[in-house]
C-alpha positions as a Markdown table, in Angstrom:
| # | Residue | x | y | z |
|---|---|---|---|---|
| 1 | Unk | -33.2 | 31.9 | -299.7 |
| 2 | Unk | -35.5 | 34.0 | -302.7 |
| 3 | Unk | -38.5 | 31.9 | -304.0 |
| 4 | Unk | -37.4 | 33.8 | -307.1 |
| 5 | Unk | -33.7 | 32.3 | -307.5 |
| 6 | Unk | -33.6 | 31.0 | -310.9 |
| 7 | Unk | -33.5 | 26.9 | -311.2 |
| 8 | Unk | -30.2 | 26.5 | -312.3 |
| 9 | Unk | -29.1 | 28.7 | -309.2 |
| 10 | Unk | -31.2 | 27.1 | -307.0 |
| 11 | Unk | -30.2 | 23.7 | -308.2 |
| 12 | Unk | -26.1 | 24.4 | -307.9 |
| 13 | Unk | -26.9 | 25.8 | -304.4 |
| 14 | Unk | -28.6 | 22.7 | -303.4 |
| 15 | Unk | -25.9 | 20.2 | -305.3 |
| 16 | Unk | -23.3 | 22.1 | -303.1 |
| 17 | Unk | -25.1 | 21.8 | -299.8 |
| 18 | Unk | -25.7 | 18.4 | -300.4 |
| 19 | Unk | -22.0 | 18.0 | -301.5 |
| 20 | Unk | -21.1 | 19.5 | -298.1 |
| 21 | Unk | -23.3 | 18.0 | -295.8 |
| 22 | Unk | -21.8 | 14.3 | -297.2 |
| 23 | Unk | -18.1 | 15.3 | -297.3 |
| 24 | Unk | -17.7 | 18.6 | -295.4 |
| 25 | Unk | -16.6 | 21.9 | -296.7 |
| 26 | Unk | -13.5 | 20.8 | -298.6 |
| 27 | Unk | -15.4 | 18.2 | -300.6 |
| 28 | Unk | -12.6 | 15.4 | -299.6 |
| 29 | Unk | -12.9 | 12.1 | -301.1 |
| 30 | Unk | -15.6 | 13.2 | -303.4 |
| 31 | Unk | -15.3 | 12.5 | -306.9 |
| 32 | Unk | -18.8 | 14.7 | -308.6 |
| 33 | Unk | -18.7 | 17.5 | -309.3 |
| 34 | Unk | -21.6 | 20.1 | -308.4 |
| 35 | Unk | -22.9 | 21.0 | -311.6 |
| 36 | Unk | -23.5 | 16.8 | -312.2 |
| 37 | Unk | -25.5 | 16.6 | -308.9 |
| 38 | Unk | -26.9 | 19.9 | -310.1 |
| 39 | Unk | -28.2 | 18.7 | -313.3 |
| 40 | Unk | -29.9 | 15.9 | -311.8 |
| 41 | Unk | -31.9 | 18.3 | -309.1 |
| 42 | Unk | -32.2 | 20.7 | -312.2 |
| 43 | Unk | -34.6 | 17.9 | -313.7 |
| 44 | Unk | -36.6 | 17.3 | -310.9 |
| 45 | Unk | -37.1 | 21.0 | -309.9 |
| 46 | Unk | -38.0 | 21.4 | -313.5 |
| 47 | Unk | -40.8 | 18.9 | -313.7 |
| 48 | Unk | -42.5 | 20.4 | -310.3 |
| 49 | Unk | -42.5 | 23.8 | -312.0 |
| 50 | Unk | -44.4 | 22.6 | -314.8 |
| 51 | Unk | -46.7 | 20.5 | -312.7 |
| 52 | Unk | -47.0 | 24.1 | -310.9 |
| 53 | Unk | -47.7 | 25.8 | -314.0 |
| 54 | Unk | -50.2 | 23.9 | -315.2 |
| 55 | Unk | -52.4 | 23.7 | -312.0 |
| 56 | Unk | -51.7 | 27.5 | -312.0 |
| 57 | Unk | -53.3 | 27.5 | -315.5 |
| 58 | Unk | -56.2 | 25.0 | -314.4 |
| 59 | Unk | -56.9 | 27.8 | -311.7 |
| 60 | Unk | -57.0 | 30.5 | -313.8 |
| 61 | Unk | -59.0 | 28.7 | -316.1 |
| 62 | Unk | -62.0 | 27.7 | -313.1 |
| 63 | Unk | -61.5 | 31.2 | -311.8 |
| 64 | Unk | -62.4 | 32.5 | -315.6 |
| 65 | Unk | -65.4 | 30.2 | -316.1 |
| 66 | Unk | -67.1 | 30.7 | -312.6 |
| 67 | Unk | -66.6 | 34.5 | -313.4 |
| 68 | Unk | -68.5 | 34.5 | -316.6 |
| 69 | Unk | -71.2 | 32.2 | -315.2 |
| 70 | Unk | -71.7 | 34.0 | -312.0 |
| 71 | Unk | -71.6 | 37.3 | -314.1 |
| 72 | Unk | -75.5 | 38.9 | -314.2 |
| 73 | Unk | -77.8 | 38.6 | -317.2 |
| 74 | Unk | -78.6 | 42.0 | -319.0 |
| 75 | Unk | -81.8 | 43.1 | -317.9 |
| 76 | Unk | -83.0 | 43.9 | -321.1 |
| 77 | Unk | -82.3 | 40.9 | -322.9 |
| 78 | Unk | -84.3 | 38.6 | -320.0 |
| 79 | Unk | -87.4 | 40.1 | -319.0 |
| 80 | Unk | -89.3 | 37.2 | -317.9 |
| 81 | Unk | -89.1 | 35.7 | -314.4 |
| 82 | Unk | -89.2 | 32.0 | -315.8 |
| 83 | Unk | -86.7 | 32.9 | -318.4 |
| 84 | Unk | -84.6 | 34.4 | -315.5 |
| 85 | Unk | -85.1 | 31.4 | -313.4 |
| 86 | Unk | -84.1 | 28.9 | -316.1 |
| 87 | Unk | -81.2 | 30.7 | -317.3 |
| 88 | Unk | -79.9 | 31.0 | -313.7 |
| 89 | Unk | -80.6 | 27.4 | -313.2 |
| 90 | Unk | -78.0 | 26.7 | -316.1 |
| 91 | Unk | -75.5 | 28.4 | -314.7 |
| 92 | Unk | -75.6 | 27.2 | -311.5 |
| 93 | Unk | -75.6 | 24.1 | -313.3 |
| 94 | Unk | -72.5 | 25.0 | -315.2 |
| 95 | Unk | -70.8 | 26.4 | -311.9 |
| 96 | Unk | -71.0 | 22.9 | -310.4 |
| 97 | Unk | -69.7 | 21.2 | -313.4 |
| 98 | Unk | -66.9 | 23.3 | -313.5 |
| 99 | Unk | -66.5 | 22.7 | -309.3 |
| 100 | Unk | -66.8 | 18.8 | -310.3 |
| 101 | Unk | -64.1 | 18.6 | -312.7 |
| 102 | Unk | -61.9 | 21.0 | -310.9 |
| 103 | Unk | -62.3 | 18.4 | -307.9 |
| 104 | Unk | -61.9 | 15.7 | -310.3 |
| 105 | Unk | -59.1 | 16.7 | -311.7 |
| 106 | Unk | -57.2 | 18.5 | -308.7 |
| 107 | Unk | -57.4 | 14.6 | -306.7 |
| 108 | Unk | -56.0 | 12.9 | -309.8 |
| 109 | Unk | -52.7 | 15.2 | -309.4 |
| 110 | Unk | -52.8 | 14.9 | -305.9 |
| 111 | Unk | -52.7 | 11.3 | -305.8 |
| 112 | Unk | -49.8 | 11.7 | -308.9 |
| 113 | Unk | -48.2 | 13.2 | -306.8 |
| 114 | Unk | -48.7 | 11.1 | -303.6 |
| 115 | Unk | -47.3 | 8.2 | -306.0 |
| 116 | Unk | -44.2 | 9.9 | -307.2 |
| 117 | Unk | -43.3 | 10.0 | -303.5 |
């Protein structure tokens, strides 16, 4: 099976295997249909994609921030060693904030989703 089967797909395919496993390939004696089962698998796989897509965005966000801190100073706008040395000091200081709350916030959906389990 694609990763890149659309939900709706994805969720009918699942409805009928389910379907089937529970009352074989002629769906005897069962009295859903697969779109209804679908639906409800619809729902779930649609609140894990958005849970995806925002820890996707969270990435992108850290990976945008420890870019731009981590980036050199222009040479010509810091001349002075202690000047250098402070500004780096910020940034590193900046860098682990943004590690912190990443690691902060990454456990908190972790143990979300340890709960929804």
């Amino acid at each position: 099976m694609s990763s890149n089967v659309q939900p709706d797909k994805l969720a009918l395919f699942l409805a009928e295997e389910i379907l089937r496993t529970i009352y074989g390939d002629d769906y005897r004696g069962c009295t859903v249909r697969p779109d209804q089962i679908a639906e409800v698998i619809k729902k779930g796989l649609q609140q894990q994609q958005t849970q995806l897509q925002e820890l996707v965005e969270l990435y992108e966000k850290v990976v945008e921030a420890v870019d731009l801190l981590s980036t050199p100073p222009d040479a010509a706008k810091v001349t002075d060693p202690d000047q250098l040395r402070k500004l780096l000091g910020e940034r590193l200081d900046g860098i682990h904030a943004v590690t912190a709350k990443t690691i902060q916030t990454t456990e908190l959906v972790r143990r979300a989703g340890k709960a929804e389990e």
